[in-house]
C-alpha positions as CSV (number, residue, x, y, z in Angstrom):
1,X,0.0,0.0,0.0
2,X,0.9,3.8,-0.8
3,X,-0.1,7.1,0.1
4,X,-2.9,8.5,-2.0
5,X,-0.8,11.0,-3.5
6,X,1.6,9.0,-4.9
7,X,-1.0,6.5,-6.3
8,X,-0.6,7.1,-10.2
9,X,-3.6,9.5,-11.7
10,X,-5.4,6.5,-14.2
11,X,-4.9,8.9,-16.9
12,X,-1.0,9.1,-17.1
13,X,-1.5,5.3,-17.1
14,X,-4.4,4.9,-19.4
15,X,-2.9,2.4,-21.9
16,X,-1.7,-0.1,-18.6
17,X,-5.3,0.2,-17.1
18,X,-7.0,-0.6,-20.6
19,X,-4.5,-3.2,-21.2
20,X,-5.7,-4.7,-17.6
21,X,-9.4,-4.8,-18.8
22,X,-9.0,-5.6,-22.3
23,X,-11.5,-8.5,-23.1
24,X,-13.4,-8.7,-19.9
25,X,-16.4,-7.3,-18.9
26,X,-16.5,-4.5,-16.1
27,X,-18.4,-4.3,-12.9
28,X,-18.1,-1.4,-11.6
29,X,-19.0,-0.2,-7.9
30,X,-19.3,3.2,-7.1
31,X,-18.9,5.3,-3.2
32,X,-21.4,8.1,-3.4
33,X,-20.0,11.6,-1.5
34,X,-16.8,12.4,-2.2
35,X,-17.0,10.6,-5.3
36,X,-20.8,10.9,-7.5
37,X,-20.8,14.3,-5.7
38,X,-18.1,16.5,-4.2
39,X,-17.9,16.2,-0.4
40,X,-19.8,19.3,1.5
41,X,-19.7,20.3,4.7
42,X,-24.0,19.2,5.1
43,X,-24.2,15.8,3.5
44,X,-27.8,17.0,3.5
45,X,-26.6,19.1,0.5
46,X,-24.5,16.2,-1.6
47,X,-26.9,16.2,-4.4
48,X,-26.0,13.9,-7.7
49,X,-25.8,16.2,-10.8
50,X,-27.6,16.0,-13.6
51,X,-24.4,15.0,-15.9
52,X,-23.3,12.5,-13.3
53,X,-26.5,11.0,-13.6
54,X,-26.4,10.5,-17.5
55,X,-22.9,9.0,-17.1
56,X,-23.9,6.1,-14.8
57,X,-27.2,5.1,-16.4
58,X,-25.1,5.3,-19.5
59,X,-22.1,2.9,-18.0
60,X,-25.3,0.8,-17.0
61,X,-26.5,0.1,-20.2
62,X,-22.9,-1.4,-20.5
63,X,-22.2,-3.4,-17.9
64,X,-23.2,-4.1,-14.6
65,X,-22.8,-0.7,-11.8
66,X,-23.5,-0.8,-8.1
67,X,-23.4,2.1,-5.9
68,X,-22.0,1.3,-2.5
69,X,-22.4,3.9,0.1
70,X,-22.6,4.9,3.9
71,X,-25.8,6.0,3.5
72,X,-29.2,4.0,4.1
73,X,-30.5,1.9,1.2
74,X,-33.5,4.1,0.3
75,X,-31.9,7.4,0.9
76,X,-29.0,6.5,-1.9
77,X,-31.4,5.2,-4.1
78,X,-33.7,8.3,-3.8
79,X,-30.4,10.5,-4.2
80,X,-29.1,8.4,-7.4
81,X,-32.7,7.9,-8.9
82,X,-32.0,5.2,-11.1
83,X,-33.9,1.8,-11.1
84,X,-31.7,0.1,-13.4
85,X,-28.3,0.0,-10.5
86,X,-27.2,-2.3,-7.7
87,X,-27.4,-0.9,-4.7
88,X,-25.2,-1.4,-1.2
89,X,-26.4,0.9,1.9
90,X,-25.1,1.4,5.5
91,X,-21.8,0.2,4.5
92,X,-22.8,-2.8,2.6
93,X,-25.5,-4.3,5.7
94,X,-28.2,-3.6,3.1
95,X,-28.0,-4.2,-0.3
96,X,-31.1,-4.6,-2.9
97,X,-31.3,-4.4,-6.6
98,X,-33.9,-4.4,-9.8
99,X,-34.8,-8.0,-7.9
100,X,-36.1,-6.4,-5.0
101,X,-34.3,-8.4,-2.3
102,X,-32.1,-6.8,0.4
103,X,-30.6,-7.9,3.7
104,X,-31.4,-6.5,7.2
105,X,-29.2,-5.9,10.4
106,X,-31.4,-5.0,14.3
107,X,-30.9,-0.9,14.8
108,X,-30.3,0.7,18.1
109,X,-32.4,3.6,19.2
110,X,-31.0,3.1,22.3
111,X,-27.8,4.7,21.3
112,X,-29.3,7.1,19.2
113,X,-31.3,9.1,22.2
114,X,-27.6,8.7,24.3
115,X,-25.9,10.3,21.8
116,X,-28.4,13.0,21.4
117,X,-28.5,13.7,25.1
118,X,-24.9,14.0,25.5
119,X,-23.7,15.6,22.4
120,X,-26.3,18.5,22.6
121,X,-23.9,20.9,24.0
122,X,-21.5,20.7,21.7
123,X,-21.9,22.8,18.3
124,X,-20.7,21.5,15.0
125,X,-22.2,18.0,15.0
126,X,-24.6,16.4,13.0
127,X,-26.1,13.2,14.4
128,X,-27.6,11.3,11.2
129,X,-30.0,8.2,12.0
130,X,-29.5,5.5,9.3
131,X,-30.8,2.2,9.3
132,X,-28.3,0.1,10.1
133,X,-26.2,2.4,11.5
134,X,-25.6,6.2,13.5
135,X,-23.4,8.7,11.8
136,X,-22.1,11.3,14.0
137,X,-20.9,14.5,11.7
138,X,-18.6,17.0,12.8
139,X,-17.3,18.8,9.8
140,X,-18.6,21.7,11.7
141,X,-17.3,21.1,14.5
142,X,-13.6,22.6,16.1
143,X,-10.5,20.3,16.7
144,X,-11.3,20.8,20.4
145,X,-14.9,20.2,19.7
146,X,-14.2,17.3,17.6
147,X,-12.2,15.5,20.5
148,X,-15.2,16.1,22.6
149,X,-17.5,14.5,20.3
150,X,-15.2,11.3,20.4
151,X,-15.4,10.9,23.7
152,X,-18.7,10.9,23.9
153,X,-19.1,8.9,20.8
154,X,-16.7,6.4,22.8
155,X,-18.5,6.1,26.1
156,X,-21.7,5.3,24.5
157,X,-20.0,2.8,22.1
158,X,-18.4,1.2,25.4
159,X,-22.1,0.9,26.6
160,X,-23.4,-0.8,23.6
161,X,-21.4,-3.7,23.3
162,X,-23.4,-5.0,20.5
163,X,-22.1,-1.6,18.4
164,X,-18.7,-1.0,17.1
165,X,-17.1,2.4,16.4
166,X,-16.0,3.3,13.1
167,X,-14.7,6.7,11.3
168,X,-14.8,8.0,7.7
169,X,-14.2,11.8,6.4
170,X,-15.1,14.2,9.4
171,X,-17.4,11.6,10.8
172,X,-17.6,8.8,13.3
173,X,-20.0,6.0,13.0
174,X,-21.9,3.1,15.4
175,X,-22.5,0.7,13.4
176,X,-23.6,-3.5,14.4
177,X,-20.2,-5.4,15.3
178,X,-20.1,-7.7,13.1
179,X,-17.7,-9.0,10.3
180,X,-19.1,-7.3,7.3
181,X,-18.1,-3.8,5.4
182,X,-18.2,-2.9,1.8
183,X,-15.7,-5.7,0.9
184,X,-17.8,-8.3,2.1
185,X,-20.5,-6.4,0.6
186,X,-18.6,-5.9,-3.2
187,X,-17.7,-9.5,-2.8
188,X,-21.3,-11.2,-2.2
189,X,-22.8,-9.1,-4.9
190,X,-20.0,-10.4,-7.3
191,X,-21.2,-14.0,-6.3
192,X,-24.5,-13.6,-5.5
193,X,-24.7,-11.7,-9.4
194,X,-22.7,-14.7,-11.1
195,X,-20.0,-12.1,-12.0
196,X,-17.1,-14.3,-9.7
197,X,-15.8,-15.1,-13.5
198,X,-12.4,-15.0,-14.9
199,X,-13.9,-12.5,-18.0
200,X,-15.2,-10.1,-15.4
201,X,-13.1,-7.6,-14.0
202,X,-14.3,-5.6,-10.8
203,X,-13.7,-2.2,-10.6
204,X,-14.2,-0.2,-7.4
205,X,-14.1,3.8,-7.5
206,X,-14.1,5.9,-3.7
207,X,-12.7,8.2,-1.9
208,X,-12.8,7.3,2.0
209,X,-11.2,4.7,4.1
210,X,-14.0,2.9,4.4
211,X,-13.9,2.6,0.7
212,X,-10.7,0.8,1.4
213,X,-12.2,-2.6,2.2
214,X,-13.3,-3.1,-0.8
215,X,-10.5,-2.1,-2.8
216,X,-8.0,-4.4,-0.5
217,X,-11.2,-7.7,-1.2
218,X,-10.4,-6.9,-5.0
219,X,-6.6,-6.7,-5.2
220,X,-6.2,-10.2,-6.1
221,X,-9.2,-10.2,-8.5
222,X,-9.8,-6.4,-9.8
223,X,-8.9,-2.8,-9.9
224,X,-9.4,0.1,-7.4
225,X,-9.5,3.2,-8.0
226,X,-9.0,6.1,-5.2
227,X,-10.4,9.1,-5.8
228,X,-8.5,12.4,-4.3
229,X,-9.2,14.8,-1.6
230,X,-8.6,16.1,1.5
231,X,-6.4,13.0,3.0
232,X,-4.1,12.4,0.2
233,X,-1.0,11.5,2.8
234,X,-3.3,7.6,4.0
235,X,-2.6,4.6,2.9
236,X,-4.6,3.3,-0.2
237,X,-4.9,-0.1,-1.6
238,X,-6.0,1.2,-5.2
239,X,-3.9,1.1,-8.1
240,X,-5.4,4.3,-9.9
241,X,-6.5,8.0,-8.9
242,X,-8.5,10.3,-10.4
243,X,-8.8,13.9,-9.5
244,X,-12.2,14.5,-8.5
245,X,-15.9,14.0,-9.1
246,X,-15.6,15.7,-12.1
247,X,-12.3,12.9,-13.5
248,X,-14.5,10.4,-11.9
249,X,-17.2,11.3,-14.8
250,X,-14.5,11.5,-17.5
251,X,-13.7,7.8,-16.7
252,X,-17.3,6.3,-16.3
253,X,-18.2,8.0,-19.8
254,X,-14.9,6.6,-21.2
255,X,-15.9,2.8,-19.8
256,X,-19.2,3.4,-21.2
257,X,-17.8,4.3,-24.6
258,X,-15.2,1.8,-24.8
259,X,-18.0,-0.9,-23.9
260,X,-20.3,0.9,-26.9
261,X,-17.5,0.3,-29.2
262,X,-16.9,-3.0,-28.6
263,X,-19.9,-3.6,-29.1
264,X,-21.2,-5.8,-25.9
């Protein structure tokens, strides 16, 4: 592994990365904030664009595209608006598609209410109830206010055994402590979508470290693809970067074109 800055844009290596996908067939999984949509300061306000739109329902008319998020099931699918995707939520514990099916993990409100209570003093947080998981936000928030906010996140987590604590860009998450993220996620849709095949090649595209799971489950087998921003100096297990959301819809229209041409 590498720092994110020194991971090669995909463009200055275009010819390798083609030459690593020649004659298979992409499937191609896709973080939401930070990398559909630039990261904001009120994921409220991380809206899809309308361009960014055309360029995944165009990449799947190609090939098979899965959006794998943080974000509840429903909300993502709401904010991507497009019927025709695979869709991971909560960090992989739910996943549904065209098929209809989806898994399902317990909640705790229980939590919830604590970390209401205890972090209402403390300005520049953001506690977001998913369904599978609490995201506590504090983009807002100062350093000293942020190390508050982890205390408390960290007492509660202490009382709620069955809950784990986990962090992404400005956030800190209580999610079920169990043995599942968005690799396990990536890698059951690959089987559970007959696409475990030597003339498929998995591509992953994110920008956080919990986008990092997946991209370490597909070393062996596919291609990831780090997207950069505000932490270029952690370690990455992707092979490829791309600038930002807007590089990120350069390459999906340039998949989807290369898979028009070929005709598949």
């Amino acid at each position: 592994m590498t720092s994110v800055a020194r991971v090669p844009l995909l463009w200055d290596r275009e010819d390798q990365f083609r030459a690593r996908i020649e004659d298979r067939t992409p499937a191609v999984f896709l973080d939401y904030d930070g990398t559909l949509t630039p990261t904001v300061e009120d994921y409220t306000r991380a809206v899809l664009s309308d361009e960014m739109r055309q360029a995944v329902a165009a990449l799947a008319r190609a090939c098979t595209v899965a959006i794998v998020s943080g974000r509840d099931l429903a909300a993502v699918r709401d904010l991507v608006g497009l019927d025709s995707l695979f869709y991971a939520g909560s960090h992989g514990f739910e996943i549904g598609g065209p098929e209809g099916w989806h898994d399902a993990i317990e909640k705790s409100a229980d939590a919830e209410r604590a970390l209401r209570d205890e972090l209402a003093a403390i300005p520049g947080h953001a506690v977001e109830r998913k369904r599978f998981s609490i995201a506590i936000h504090y983009r807002r928030a100062t350093a000293a206010d942020a190390e508050r906010i982890e205390r408390v996140v960290d007492r509660i987590a202490a009382r709620h055994r069955q809950l784990r604590k986990g962090r992404g860009k400005k956030v800190f998450r209580l999610q079920p402590d169990v043995d599942w993220d968005k690799g396990h996620a990536v890698t059951w849709l690959l089987e559970r979508l007959d696409l475990d095949r030597p003339d498929v090649v998995p591509l992953y595209v994110g920008d956080d470290v919990t986008d990092e799971d997946a991209m370490s489950a597909l070393q062996n087998r596919g291609v990831g693809i780090v997207v950069r921003g505000e932490d270029d100096a952690r370690a990455t297990a992707a092979r490829y970067a791309l600038a930002d959301c807007d590089d990120v819809r350069g390459f999906l229209a340039m998949l989807a074109s290369r898979r028009e041409g070929s005709g598949s």
